[in-house]
VODOGU-747312 format. One line per field, with one value per atom (N, C-alpha, C): residue in one letter; atom name; x, y, z. Coordinates in steps of 0.001 Angstrom, whole numbers, plus 500000, padded with zeros to 6 digits. Layout:
<torgus>
residuo [A:...]
atomo [CA:...]
c1 [X:...]
c2 [Y:...]
c3 [Z:...]
</torgus>
This chain:
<torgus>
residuo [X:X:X:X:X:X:X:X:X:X:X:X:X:X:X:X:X:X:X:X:X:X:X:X:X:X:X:X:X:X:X:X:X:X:X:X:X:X:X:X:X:X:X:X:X:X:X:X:X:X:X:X:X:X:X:X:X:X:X:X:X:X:X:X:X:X:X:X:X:X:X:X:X:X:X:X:X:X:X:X:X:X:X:X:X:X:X:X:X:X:X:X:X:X:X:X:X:X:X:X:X:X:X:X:X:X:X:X:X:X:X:X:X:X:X:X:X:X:X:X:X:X:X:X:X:X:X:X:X:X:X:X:X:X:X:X:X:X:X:X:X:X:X:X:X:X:X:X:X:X:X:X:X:X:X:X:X:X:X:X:X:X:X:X:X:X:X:X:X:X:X:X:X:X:X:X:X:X:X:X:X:X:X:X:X:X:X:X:X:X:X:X:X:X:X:X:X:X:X:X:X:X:X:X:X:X:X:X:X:X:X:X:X:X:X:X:X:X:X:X:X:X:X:X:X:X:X:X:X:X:X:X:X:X:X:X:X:X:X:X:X:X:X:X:X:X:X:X:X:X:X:X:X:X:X:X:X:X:X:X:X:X:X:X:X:X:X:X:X:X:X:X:X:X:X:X:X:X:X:X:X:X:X:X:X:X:X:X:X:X:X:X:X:X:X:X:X:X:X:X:X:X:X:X:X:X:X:X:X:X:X:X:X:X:X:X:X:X:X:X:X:X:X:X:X:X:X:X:X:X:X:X:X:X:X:X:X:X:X:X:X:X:X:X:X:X:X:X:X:X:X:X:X:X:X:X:X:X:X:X:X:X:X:X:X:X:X:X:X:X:X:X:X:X:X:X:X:X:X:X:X:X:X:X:X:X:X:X:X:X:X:X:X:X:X:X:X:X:X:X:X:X:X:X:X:X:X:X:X:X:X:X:X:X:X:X:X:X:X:X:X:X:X:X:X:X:X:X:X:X:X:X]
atomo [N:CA:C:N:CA:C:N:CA:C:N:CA:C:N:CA:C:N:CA:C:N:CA:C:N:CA:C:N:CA:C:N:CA:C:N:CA:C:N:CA:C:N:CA:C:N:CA:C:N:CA:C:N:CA:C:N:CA:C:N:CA:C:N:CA:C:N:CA:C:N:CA:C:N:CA:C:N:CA:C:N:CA:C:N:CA:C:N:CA:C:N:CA:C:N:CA:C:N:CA:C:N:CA:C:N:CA:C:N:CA:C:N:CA:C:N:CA:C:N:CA:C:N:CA:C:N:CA:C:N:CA:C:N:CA:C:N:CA:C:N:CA:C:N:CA:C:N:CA:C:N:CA:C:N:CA:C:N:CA:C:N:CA:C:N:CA:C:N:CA:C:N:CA:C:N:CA:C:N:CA:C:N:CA:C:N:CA:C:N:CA:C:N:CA:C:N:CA:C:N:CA:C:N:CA:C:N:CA:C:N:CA:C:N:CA:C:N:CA:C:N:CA:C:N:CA:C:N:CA:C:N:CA:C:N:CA:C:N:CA:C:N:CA:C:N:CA:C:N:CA:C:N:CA:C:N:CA:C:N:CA:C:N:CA:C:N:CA:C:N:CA:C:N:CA:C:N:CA:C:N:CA:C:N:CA:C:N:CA:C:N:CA:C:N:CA:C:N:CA:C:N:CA:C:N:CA:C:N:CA:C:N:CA:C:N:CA:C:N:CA:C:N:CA:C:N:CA:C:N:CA:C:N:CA:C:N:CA:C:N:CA:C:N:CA:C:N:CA:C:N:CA:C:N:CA:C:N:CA:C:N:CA:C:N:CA:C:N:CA:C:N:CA:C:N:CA:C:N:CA:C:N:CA:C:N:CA:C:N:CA:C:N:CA:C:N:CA:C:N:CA:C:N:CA:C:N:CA:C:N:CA:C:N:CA:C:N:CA:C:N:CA:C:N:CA:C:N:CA:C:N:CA:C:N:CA:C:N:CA:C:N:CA:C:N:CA:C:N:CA:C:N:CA:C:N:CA:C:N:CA:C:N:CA:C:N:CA:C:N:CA:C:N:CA:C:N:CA:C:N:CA:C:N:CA:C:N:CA:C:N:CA:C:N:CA:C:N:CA:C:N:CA:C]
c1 [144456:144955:144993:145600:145844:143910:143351:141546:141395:141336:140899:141846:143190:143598:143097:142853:142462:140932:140082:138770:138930:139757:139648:140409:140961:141796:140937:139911:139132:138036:137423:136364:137024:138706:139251:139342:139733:139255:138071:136713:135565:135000:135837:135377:136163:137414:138061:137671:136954:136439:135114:134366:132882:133247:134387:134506:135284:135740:136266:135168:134019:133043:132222:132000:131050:131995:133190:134024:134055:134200:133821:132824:131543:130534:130175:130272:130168:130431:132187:132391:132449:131709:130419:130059:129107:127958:127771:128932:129608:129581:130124:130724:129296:128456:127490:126615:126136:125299:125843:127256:127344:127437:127405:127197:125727:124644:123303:123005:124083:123107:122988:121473:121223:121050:121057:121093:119916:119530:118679:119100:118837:119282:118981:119641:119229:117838:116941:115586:114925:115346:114736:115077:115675:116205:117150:118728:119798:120534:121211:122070:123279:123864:125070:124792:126541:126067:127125:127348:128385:128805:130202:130803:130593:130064:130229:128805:128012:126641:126071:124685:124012:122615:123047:121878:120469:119131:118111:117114:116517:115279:114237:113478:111855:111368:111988:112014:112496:113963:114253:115224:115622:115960:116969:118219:119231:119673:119249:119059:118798:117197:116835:117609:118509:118831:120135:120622:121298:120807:121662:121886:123051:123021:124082:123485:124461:124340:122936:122258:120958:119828:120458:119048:118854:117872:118101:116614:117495:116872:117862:116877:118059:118368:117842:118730:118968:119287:119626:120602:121888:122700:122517:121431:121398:120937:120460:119848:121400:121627:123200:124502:124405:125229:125227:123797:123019:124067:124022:124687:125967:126978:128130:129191:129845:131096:132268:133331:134575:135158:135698:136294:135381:134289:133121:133011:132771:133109:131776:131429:129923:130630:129482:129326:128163:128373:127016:127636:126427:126518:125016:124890:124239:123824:122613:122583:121217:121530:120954:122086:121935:122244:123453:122637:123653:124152:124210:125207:126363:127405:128823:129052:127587:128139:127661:127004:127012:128223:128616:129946:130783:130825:132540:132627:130934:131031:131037:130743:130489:130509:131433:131823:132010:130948:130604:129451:129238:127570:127133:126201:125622:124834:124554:124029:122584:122341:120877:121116:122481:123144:123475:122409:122643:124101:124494:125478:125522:126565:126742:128402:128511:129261:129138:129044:128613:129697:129856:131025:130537:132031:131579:131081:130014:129407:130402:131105:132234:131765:130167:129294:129778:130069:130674:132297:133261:134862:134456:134441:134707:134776:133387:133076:133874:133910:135314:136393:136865:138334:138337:137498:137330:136917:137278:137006:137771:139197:139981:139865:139503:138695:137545:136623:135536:135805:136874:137737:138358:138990:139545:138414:137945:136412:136074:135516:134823:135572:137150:137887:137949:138132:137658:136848:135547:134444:134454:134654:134892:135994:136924:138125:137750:136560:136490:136330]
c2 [838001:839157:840393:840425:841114:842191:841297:841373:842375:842063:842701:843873:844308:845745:845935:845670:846673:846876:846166:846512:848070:847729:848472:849766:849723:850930:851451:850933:851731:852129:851494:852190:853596:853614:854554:856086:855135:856225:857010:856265:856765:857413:857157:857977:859127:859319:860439:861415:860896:861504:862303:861184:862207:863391:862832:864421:865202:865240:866467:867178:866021:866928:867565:867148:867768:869057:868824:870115:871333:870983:872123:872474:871509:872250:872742:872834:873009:874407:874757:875851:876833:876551:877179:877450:876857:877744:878311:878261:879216:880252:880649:881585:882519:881896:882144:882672:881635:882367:883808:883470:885016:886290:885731:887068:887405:886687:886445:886906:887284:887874:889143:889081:891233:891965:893032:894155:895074:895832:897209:898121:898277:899249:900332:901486:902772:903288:902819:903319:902359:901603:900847:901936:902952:903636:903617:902466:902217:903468:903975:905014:904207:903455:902903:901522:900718:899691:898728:897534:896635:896105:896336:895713:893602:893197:891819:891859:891931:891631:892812:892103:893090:893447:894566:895832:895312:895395:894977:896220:896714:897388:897432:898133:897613:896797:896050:895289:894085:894003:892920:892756:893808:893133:892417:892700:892560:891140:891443:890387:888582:889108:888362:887940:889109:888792:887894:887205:885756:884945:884877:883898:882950:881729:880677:879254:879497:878620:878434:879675:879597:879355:879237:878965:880627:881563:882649:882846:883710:883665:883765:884228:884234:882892:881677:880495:879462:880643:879308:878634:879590:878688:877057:876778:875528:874615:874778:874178:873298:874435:874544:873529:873865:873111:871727:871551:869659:869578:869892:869047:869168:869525:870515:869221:868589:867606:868532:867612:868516:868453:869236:870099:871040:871119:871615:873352:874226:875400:875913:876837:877360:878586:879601:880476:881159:882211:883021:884795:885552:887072:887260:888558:889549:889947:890193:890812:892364:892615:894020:895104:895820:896713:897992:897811:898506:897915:896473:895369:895813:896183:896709:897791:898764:899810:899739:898446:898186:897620:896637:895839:896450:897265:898351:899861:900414:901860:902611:903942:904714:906121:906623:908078:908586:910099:910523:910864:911133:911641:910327:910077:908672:909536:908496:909292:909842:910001:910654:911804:912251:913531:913572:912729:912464:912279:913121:912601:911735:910906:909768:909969:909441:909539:907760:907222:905560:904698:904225:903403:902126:901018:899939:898526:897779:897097:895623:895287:894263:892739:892962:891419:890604:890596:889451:889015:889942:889825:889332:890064:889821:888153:887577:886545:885453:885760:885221:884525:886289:886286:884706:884811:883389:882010:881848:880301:879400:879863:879284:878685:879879:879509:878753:878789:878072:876558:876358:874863:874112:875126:874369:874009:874869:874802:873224:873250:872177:870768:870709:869536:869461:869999:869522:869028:869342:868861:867240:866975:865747:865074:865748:864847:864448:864688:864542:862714]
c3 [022670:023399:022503:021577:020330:020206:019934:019667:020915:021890:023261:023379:022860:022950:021751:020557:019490:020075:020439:020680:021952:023185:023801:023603:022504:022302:020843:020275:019616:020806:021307:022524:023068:023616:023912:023080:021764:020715:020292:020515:020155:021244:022896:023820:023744:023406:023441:021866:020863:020183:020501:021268:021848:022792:023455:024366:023927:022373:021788:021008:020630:019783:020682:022208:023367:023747:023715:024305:023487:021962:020555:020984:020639:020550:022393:023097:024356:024611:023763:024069:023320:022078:020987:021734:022168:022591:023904:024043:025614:024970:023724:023167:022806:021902:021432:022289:023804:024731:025665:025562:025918:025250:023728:022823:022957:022883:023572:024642:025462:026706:026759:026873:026667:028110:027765:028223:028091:028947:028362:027489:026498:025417:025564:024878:025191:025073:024198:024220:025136:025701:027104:028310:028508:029733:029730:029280:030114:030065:031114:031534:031244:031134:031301:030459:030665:029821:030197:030033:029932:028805:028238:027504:027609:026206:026412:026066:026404:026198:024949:024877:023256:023662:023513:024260:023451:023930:023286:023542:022558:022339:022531:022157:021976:021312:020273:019769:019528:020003:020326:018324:017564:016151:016043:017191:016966:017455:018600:019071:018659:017878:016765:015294:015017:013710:013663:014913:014931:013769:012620:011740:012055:012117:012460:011120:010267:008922:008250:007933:007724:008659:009975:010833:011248:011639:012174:013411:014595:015418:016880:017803:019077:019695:019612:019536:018225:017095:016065:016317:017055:017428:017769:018463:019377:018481:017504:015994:015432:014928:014185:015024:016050:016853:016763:017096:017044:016274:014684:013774:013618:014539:014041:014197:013422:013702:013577:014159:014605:012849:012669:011682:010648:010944:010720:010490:009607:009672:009790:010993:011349:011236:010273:010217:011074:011629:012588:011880:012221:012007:012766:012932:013106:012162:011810:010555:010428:010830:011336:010772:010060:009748:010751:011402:013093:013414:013594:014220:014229:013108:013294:014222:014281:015342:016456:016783:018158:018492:017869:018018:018625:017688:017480:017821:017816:017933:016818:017012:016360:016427:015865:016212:014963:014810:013874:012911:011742:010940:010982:010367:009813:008354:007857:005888:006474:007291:007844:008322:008275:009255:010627:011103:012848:013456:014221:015212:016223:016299:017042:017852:019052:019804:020541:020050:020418:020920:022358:022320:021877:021670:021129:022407:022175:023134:023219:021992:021874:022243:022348:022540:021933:020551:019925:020367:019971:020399:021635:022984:024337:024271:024340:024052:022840:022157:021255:021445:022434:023433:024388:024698:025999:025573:024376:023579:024426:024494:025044:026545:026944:028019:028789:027597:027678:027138:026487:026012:026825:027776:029316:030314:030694:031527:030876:029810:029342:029284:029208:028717:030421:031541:032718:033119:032518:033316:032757:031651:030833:031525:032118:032916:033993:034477:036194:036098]
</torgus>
């Protein structure tokens, strides 16, 4: 008897471990794909814009310059993730040079002289903000 609860109360354990590492990484990359979702950027036309998402160019740099633990690219995330165990510390940035003043904005010269009046696009924070969110979402779908 003894044998048959320790067996079934480690099975219990190793299932309630997979759906904490599916729920982390799950709502990673909740987090991640909505810092990922673009927008028309100003030299694309856009008149306007939405906070939460990251405006993309003619080029596409910023977009691109998603680094997530050495992988870089607009889905390194999904690389990075594969391997991610729970207590695991993933680092990601932007690494584009403008990245902070898309983030956050920009009001004022720049070392080129140009004036800027830039609000901030908050793609990364917004997305951030809703981890929590995206942690409940996910520890539900695992409860059903």
């Amino acid at each position: 008897m003894a044998g048959k609860f320790t067996a079934d109360l480690s099975r219990l354990c190793e299932k309630a471990k997979d759906n904490l590492e599916y729920i982390a990484k799950q709502a990673v990359q909740d987090v991640l794909e909505g810092a990922q979702t673009t927008q028309r950027g100003i030299t694309q036309g856009a008149t306007g814009f939405e906070t939460g998402k990251i405006p993309v160019g003619l080029t596409s740099d910023l977009v691109n310059s998603l680094t997530v633990d050495g992988k870089k690219g607009a889905d390194a995330y999904v690389l990075a993730l594969a391997d991610l165990k729970l207590g695991d510390v993933m680092e990601f940035a932007w690494t584009m040079p403008y990245a902070a003043r898309i983030e956050f904005g920009f009001v004022g010269t720049d070392s080129k002289g140009r004036e800027y009046e830039q609000a901030g696009r908050f793609f990364v924070g917004e997305n951030a903000a809703k981890f929590q969110q995206f942690v409940e979402a996910r520890a539900k779908e695992v409860s059903k």
